[in-house]
N, CA, C, O and CB atoms as a CASP TS submission, in Angstrom:
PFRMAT TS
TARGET T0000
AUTHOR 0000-0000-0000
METHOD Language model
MODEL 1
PARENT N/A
ATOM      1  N   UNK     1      78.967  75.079  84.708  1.00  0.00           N
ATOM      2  CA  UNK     1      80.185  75.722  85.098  1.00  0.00           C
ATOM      3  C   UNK     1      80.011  77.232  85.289  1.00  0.00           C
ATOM      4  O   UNK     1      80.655  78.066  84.653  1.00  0.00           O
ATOM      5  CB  UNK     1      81.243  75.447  84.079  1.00  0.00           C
ATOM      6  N   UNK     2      78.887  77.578  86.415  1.00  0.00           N
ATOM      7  CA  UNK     2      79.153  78.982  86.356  1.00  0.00           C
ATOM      8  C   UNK     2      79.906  79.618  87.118  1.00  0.00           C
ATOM      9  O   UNK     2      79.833  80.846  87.162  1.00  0.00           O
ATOM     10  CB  UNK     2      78.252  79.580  86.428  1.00  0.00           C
ATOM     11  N   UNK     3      80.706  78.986  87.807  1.00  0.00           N
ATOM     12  CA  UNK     3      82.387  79.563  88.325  1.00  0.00           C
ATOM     13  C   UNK     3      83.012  80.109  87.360  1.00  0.00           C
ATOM     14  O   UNK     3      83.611  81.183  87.415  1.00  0.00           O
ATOM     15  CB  UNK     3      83.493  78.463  88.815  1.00  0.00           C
ATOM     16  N   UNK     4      82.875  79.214  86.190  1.00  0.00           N
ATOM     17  CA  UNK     4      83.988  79.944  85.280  1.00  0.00           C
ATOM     18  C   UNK     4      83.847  81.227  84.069  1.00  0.00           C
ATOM     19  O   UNK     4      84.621  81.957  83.450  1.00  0.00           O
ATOM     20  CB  UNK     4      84.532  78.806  84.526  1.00  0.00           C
ATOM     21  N   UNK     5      82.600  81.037  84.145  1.00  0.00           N
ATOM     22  CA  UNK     5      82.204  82.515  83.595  1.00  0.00           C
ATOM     23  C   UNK     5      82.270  83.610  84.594  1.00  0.00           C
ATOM     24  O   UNK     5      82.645  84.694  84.147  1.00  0.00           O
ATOM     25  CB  UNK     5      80.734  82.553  83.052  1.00  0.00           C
ATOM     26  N   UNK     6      81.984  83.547  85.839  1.00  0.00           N
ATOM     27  CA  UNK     6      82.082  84.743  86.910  1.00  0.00           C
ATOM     28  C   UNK     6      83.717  84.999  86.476  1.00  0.00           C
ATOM     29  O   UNK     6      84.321  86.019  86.145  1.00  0.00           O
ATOM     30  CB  UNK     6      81.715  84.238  88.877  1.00  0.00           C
ATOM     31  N   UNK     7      84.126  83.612  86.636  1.00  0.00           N
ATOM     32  CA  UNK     7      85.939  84.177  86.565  1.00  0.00           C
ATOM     33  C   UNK     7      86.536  84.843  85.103  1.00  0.00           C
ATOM     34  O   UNK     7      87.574  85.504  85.081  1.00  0.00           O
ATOM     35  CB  UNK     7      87.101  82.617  86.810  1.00  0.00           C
ATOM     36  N   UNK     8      85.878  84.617  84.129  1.00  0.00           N
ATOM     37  CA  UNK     8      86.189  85.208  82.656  1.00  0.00           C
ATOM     38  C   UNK     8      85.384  86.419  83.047  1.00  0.00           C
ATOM     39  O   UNK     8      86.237  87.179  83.505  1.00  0.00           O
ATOM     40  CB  UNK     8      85.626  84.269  81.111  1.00  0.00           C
ATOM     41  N   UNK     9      84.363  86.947  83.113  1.00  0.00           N
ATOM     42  CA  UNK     9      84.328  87.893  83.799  1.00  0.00           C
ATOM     43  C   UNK     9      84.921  89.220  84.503  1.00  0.00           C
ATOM     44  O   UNK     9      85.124  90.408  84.251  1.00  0.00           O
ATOM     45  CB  UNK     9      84.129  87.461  84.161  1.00  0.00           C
ATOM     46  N   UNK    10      85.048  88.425  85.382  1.00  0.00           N
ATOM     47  CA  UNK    10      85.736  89.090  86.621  1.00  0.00           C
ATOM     48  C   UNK    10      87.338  89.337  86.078  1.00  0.00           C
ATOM     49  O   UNK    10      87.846  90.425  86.350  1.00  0.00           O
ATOM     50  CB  UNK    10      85.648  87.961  88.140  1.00  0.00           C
ATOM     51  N   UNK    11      88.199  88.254  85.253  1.00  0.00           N
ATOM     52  CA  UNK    11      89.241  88.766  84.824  1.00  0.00           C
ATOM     53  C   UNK    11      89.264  89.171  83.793  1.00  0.00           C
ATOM     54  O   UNK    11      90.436  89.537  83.710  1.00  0.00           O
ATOM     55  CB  UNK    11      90.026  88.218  84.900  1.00  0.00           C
ATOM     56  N   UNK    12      88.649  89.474  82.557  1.00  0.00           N
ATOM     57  CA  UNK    12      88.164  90.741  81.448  1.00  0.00           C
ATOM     58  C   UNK    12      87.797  91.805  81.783  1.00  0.00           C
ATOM     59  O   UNK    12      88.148  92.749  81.075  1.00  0.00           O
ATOM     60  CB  UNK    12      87.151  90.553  80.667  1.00  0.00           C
ATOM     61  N   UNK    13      87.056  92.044  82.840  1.00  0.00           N
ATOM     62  CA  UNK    13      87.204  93.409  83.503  1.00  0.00           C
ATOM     63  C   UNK    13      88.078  93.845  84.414  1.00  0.00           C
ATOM     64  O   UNK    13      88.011  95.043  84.687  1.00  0.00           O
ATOM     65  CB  UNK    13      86.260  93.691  84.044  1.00  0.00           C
ATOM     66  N   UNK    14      89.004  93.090  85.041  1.00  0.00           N
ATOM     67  CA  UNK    14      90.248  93.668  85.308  1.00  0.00           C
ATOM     68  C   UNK    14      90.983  93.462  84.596  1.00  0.00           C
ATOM     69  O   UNK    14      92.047  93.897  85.038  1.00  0.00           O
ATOM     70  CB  UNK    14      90.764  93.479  86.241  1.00  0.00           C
ATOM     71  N   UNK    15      91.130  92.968  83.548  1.00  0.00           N
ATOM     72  CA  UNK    15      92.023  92.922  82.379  1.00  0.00           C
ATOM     73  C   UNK    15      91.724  94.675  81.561  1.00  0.00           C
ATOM     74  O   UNK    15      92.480  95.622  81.777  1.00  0.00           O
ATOM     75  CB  UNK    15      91.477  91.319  81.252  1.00  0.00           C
ATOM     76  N   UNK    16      90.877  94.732  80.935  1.00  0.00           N
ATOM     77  CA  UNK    16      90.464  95.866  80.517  1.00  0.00           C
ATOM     78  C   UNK    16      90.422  97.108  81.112  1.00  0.00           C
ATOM     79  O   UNK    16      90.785  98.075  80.442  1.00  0.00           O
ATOM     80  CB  UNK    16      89.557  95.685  80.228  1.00  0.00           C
ATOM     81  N   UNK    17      89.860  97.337  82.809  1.00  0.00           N
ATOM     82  CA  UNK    17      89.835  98.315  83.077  1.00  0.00           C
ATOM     83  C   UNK    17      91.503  99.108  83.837  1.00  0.00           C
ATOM     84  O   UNK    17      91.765 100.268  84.154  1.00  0.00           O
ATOM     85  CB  UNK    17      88.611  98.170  83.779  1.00  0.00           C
ATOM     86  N   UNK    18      92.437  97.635  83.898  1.00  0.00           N
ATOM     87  CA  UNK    18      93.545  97.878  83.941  1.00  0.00           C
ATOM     88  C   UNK    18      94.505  98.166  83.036  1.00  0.00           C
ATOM     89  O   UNK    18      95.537  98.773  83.322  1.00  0.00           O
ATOM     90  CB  UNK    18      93.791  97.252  84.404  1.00  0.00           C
ATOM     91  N   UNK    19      94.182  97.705  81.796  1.00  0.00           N
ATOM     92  CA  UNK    19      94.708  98.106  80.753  1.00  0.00           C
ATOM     93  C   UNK    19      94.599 100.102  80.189  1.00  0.00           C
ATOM     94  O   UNK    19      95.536 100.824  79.850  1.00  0.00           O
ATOM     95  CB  UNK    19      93.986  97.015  79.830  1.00  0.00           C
ATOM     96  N   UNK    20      93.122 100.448  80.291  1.00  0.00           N
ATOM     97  CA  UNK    20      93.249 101.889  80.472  1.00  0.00           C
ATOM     98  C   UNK    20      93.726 102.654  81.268  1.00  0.00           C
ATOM     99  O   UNK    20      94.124 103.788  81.002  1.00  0.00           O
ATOM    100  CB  UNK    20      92.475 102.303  80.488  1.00  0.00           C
ATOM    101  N   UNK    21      93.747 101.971  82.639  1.00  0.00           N
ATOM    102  CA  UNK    21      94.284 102.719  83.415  1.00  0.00           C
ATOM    103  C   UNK    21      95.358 102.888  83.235  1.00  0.00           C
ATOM    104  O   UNK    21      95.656 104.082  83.214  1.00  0.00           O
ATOM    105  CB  UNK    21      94.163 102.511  84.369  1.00  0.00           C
ATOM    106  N   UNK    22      96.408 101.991  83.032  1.00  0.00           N
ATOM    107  CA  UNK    22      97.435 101.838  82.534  1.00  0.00           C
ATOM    108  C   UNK    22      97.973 103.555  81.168  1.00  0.00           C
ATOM    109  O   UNK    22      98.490 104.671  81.110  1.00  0.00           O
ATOM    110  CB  UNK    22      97.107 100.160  81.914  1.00  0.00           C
ATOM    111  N   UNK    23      97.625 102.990  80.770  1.00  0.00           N
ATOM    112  CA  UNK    23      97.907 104.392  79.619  1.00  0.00           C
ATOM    113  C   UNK    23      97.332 104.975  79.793  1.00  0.00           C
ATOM    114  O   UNK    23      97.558 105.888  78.998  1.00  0.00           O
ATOM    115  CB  UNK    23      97.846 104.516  78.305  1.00  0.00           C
ATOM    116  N   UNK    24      95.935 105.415  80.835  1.00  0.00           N
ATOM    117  CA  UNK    24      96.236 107.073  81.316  1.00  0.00           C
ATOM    118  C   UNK    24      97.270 107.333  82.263  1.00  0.00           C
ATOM    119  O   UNK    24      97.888 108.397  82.292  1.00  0.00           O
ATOM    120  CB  UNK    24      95.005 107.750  82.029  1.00  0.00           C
ATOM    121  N   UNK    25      97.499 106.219  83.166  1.00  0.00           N
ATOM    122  CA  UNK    25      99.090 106.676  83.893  1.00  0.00           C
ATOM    123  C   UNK    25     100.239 107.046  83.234  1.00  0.00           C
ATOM    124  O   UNK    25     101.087 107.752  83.780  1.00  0.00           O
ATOM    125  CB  UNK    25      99.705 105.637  84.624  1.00  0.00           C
ATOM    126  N   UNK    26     100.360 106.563  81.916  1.00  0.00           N
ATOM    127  CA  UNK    26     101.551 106.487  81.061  1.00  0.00           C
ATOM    128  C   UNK    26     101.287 107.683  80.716  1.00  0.00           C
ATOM    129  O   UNK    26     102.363 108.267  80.582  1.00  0.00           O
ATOM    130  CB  UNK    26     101.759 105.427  79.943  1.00  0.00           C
ATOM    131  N   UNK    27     100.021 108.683  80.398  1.00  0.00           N
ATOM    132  CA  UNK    27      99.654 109.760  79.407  1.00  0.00           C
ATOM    133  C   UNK    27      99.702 110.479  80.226  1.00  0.00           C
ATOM    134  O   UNK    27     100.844 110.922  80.107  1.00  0.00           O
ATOM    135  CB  UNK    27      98.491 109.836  78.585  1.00  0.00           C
ATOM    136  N   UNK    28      99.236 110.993  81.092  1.00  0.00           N
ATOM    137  CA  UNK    28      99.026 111.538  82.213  1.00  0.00           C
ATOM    138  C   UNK    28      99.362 112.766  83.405  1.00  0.00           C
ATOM    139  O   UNK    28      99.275 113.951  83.728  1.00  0.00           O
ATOM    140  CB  UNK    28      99.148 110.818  82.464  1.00  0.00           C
ATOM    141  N   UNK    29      99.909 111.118  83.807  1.00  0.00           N
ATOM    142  CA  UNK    29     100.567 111.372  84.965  1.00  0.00           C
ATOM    143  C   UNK    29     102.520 111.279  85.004  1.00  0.00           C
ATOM    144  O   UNK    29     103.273 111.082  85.957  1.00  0.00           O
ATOM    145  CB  UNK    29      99.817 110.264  85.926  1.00  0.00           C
ATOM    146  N   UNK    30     102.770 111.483  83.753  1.00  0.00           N
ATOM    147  CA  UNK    30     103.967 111.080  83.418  1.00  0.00           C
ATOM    148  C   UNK    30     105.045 112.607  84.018  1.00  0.00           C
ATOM    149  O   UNK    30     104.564 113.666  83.617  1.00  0.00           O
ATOM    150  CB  UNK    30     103.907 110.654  81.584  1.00  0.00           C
ATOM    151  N   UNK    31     105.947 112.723  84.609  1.00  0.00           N
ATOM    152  CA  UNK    31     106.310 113.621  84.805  1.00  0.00           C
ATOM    153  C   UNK    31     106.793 114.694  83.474  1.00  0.00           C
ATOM    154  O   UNK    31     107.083 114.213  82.378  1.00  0.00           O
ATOM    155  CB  UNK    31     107.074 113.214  85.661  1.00  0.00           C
ATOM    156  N   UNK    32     106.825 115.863  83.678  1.00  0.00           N
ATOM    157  CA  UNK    32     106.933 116.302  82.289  1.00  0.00           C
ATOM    158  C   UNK    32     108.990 116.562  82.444  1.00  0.00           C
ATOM    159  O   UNK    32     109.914 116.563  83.258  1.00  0.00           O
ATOM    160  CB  UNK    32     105.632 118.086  81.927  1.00  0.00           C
ATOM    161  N   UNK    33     108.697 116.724  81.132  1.00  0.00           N
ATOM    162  CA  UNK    33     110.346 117.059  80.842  1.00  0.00           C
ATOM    163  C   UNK    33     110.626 118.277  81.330  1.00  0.00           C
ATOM    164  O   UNK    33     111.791 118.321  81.725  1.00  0.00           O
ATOM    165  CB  UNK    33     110.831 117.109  79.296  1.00  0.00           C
ATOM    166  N   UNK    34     109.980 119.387  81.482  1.00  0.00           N
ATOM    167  CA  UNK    34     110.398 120.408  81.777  1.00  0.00           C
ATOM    168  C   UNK    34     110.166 121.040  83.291  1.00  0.00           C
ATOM    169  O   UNK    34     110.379 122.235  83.495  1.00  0.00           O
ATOM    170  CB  UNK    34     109.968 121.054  80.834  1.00  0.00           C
ATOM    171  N   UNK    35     109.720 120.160  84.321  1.00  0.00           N
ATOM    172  CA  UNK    35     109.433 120.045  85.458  1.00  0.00           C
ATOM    173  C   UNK    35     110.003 120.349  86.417  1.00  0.00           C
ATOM    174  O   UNK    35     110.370 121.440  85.981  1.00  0.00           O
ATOM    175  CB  UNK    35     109.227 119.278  85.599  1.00  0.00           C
ATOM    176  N   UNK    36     110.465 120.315  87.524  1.00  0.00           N
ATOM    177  CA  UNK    36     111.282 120.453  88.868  1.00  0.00           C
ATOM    178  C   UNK    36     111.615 119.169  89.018  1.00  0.00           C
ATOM    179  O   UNK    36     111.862 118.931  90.201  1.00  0.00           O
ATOM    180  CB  UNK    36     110.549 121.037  90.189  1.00  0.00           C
ATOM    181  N   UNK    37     111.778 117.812  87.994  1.00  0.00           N
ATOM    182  CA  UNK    37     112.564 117.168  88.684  1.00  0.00           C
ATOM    183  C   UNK    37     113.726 117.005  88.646  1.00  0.00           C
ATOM    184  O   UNK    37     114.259 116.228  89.438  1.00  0.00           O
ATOM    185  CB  UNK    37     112.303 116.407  88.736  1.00  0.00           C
ATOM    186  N   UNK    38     114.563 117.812  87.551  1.00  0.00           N
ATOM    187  CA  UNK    38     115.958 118.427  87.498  1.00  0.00           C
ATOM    188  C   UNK    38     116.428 118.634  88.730  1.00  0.00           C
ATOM    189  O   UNK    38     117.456 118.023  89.022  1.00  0.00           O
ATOM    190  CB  UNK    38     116.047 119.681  86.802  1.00  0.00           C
ATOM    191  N   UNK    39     115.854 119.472  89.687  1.00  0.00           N
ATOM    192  CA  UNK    39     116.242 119.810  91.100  1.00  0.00           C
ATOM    193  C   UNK    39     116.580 118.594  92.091  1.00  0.00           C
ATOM    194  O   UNK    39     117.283 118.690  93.097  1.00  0.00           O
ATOM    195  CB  UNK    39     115.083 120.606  91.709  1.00  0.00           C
ATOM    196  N   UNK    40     115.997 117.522  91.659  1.00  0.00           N
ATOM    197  CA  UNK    40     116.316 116.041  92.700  1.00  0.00           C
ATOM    198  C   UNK    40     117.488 115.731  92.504  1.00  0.00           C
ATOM    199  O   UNK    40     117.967 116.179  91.463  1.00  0.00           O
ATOM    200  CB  UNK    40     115.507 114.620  92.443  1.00  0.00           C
ATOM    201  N   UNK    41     118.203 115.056  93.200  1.00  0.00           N
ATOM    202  CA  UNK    41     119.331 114.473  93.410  1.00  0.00           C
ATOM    203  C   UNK    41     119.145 113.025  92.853  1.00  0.00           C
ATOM    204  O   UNK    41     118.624 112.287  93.688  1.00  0.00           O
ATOM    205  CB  UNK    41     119.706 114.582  94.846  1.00  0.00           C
ATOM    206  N   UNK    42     119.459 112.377  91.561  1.00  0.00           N
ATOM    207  CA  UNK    42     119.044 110.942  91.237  1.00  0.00           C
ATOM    208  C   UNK    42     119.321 109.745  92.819  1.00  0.00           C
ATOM    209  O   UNK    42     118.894 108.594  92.918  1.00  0.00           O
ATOM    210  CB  UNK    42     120.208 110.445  89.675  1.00  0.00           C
ATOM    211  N   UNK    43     119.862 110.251  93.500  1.00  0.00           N
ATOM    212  CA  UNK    43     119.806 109.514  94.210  1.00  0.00           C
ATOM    213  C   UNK    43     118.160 109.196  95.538  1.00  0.00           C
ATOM    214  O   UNK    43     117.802 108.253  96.245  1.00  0.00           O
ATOM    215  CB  UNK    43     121.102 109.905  94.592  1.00  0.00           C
ATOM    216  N   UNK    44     117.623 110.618  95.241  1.00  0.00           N
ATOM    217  CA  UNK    44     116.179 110.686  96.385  1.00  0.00           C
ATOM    218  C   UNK    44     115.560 111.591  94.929  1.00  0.00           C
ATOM    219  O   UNK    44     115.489 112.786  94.640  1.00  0.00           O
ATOM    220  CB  UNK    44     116.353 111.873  98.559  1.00  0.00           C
ATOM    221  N   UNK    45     115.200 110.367  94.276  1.00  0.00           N
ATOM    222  CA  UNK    45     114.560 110.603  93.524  1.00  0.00           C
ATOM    223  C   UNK    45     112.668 109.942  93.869  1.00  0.00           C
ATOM    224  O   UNK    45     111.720 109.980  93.085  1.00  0.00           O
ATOM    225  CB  UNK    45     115.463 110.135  92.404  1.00  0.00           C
ATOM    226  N   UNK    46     112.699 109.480  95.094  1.00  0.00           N
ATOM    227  CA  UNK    46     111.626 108.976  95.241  1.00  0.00           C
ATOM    228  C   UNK    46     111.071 109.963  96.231  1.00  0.00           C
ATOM    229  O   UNK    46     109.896 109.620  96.358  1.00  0.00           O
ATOM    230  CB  UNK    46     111.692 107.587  95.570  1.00  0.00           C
ATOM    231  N   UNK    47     111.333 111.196  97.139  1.00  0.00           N
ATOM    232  CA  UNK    47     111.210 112.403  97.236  1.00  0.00           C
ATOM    233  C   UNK    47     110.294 112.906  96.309  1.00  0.00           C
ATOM    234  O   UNK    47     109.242 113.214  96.869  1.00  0.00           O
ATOM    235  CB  UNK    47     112.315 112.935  97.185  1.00  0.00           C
ATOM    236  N   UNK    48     110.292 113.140  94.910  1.00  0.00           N
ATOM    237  CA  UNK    48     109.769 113.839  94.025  1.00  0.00           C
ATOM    238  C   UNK    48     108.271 113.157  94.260  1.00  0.00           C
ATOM    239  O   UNK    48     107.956 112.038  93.855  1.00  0.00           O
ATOM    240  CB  UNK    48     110.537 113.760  92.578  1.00  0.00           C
ATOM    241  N   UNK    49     107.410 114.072  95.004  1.00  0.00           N
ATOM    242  CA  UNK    49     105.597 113.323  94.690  1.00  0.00           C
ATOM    243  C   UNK    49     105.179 113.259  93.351  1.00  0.00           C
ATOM    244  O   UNK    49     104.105 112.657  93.325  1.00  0.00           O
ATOM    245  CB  UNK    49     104.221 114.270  95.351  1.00  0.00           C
ATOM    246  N   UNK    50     105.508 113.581  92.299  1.00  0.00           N
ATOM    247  CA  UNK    50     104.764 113.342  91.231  1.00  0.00           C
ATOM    248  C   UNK    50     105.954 112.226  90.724  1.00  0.00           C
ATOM    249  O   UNK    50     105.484 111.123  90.446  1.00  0.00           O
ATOM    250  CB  UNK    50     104.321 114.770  90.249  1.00  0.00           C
ATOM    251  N   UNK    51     106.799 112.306  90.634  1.00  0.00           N
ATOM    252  CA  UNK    51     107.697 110.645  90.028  1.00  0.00           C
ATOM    253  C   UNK    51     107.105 109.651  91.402  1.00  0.00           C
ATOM    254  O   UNK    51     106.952 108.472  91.082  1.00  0.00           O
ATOM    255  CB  UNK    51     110.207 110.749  90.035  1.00  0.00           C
ATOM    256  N   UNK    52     106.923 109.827  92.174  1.00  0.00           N
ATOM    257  CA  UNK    52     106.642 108.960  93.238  1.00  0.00           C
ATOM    258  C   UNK    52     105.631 108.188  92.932  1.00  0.00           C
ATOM    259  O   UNK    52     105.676 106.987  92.668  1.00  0.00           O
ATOM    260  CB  UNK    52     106.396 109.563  94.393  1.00  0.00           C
ATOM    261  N   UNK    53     104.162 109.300  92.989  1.00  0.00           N
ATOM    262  CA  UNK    53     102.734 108.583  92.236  1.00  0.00           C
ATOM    263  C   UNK    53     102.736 108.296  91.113  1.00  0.00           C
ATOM    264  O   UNK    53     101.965 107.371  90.858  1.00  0.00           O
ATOM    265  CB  UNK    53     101.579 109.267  92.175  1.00  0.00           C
ATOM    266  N   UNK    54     103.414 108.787  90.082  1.00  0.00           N
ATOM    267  CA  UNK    54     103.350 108.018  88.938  1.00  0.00           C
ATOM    268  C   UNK    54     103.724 106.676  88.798  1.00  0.00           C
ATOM    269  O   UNK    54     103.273 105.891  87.964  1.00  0.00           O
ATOM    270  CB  UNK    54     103.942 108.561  88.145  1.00  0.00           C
ATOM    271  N   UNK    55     105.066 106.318  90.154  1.00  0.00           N
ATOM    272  CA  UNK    55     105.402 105.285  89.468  1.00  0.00           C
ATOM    273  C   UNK    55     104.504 104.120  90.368  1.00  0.00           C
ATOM    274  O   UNK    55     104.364 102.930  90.086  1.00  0.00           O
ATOM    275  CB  UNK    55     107.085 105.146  89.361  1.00  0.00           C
ATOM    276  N   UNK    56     103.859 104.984  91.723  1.00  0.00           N
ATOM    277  CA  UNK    56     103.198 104.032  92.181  1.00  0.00           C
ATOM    278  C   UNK    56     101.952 103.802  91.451  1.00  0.00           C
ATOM    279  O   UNK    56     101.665 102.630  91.693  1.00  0.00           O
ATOM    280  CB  UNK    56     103.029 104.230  93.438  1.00  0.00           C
ATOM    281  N   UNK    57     101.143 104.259  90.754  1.00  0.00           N
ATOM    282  CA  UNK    57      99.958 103.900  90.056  1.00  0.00           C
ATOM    283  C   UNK    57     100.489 103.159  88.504  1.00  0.00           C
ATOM    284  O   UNK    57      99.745 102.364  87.929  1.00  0.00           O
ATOM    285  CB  UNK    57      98.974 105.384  89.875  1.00  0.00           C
ATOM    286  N   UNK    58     101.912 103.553  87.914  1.00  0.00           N
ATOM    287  CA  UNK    58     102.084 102.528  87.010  1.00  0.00           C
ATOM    288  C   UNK    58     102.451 101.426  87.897  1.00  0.00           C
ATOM    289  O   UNK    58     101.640 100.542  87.620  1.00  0.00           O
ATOM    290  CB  UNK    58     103.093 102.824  85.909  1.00  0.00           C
ATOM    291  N   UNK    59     102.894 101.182  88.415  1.00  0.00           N
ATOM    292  CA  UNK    59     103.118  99.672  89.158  1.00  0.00           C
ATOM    293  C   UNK    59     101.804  98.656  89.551  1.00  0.00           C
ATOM    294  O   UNK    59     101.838  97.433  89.693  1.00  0.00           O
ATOM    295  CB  UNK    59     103.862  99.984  90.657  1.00  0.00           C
ATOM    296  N   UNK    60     100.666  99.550  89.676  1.00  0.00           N
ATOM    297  CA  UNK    60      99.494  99.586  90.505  1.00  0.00           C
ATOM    298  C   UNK    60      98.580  98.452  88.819  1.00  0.00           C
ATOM    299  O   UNK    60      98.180  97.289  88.760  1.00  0.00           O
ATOM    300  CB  UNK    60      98.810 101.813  91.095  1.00  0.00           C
ATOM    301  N   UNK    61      98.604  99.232  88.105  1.00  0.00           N
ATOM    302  CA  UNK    61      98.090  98.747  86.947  1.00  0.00           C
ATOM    303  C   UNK    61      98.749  97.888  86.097  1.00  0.00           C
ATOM    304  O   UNK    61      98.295  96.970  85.414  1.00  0.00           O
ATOM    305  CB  UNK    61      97.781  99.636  86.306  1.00  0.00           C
ATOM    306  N   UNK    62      99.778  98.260  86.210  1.00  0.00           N
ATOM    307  CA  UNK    62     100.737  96.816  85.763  1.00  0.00           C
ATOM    308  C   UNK    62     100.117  95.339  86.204  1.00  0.00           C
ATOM    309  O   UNK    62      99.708  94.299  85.688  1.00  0.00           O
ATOM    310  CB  UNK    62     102.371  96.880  86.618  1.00  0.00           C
ATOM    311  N   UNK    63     100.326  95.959  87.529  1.00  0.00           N
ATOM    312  CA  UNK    63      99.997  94.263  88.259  1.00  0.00           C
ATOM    313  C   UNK    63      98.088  93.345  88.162  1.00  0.00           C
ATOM    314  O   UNK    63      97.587  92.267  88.482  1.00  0.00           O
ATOM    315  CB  UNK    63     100.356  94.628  90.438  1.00  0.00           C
ATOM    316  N   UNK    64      97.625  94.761  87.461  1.00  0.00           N
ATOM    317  CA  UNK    64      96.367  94.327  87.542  1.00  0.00           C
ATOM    318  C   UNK    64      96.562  93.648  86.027  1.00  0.00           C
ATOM    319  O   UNK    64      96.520  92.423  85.912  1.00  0.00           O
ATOM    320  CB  UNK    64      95.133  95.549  87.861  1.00  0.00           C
ATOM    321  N   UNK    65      96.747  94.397  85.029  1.00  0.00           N
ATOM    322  CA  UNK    65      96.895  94.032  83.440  1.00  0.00           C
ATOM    323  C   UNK    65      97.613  92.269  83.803  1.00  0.00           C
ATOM    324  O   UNK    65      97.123  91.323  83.186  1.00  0.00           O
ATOM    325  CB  UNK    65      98.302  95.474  82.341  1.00  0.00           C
ATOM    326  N   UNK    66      98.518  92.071  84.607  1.00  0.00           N
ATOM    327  CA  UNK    66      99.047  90.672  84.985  1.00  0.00           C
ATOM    328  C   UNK    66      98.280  89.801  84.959  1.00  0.00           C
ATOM    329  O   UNK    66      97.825  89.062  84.086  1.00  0.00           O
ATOM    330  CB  UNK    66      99.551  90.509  86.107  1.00  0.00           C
ATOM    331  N   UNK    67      98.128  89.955  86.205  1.00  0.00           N
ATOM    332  CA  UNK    67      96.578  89.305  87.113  1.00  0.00           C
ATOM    333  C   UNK    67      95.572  89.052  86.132  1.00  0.00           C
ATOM    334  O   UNK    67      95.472  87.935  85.625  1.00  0.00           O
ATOM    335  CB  UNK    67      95.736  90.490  88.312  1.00  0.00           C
ATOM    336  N   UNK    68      94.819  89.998  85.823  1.00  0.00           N
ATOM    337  CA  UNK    68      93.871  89.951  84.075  1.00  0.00           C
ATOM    338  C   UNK    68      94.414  88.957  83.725  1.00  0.00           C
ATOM    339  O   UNK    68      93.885  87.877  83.988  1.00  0.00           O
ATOM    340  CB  UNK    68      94.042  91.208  82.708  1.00  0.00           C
ATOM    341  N   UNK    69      95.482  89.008  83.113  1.00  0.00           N
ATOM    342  CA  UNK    69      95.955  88.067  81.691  1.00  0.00           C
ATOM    343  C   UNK    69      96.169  86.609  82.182  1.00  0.00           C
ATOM    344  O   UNK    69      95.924  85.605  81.513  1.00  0.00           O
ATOM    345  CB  UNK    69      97.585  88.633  80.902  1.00  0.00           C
ATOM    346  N   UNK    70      96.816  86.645  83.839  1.00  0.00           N
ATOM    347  CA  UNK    70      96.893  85.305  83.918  1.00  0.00           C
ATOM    348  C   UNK    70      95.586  84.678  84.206  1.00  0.00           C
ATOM    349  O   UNK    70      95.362  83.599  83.657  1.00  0.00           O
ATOM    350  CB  UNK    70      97.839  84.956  84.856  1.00  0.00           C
ATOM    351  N   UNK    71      94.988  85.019  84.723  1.00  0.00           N
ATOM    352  CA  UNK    71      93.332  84.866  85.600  1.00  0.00           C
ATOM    353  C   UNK    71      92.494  83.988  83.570  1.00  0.00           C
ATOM    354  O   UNK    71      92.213  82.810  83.348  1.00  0.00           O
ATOM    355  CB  UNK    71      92.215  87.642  86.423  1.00  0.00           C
ATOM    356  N   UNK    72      92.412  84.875  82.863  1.00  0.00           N
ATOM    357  CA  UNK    72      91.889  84.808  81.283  1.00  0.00           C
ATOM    358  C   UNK    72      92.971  83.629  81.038  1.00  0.00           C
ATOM    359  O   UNK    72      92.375  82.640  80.612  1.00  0.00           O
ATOM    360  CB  UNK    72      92.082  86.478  80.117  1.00  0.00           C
ATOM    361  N   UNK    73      94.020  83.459  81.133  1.00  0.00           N
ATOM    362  CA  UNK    73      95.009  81.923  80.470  1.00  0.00           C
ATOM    363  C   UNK    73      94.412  80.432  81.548  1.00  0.00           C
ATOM    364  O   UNK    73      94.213  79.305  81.095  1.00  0.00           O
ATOM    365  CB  UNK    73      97.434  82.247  80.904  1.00  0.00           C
ATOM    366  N   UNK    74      94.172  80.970  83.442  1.00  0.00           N
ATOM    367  CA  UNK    74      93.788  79.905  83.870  1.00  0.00           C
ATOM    368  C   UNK    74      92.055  79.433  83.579  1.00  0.00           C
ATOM    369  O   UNK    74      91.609  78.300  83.761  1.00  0.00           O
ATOM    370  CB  UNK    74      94.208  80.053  85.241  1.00  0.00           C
ATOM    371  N   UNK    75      91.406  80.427  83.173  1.00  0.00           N
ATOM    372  CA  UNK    75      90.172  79.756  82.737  1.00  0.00           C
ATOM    373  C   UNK    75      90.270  79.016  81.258  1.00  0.00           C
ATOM    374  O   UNK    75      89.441  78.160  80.950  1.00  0.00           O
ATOM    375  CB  UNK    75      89.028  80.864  82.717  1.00  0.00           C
ATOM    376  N   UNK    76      91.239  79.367  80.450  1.00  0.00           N
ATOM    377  CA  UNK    76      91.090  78.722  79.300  1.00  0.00           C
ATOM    378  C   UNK    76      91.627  77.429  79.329  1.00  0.00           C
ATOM    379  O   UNK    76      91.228  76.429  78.732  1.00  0.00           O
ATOM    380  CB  UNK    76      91.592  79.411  78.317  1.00  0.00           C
ATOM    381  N   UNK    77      92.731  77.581  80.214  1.00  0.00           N
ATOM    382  CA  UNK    77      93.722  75.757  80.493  1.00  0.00           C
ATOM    383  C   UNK    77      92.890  75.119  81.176  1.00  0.00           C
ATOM    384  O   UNK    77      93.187  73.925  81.213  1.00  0.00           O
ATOM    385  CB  UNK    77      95.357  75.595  81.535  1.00  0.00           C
ATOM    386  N   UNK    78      91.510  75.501  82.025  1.00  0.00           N
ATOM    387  CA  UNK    78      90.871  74.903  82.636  1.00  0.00           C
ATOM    388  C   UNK    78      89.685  74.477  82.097  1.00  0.00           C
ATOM    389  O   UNK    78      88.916  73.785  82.765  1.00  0.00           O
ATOM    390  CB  UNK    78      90.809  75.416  83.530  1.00  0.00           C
TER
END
């Protein structure tokens, strides 16, 4: 079965390397409290480039930490 080790593998390291990424986005890249994004209008709040990329690279790693975890549950049910 060496399909299924490539795939434990392959989803432990996107499990893991998404997981850091993850909380350096959270650490990061987090907008600060004392910032210019007071000046946005909550409504074009996606205007703001740094709330913008932050939330696109947390979204980004989210979905990998997913993926990881489900990828690691279908090799084990399998």
């Amino acid at each position: 079965m060496p399909w299924k080790i490539g795939l434990i593998l392959f989803a432990g390291t996107l499990f893991c390397v998404s997981a850091v990424g993850f909380l350096i986005v959270k650490i990061a890249l987090r907008p600060k409290d004392g910032g210019d994004l007071d000046d946005y209008h909550y409504e074009f709040e996606d205007h703001c480039p740094d709330l913008t990329r932050y939330e696109k690279w947390s979204r980004l790693t989210f979905i990998g930490v997913i993926t990881g975890m489900l990828l690691l549950f279908l090799t084990a049910v399998l």
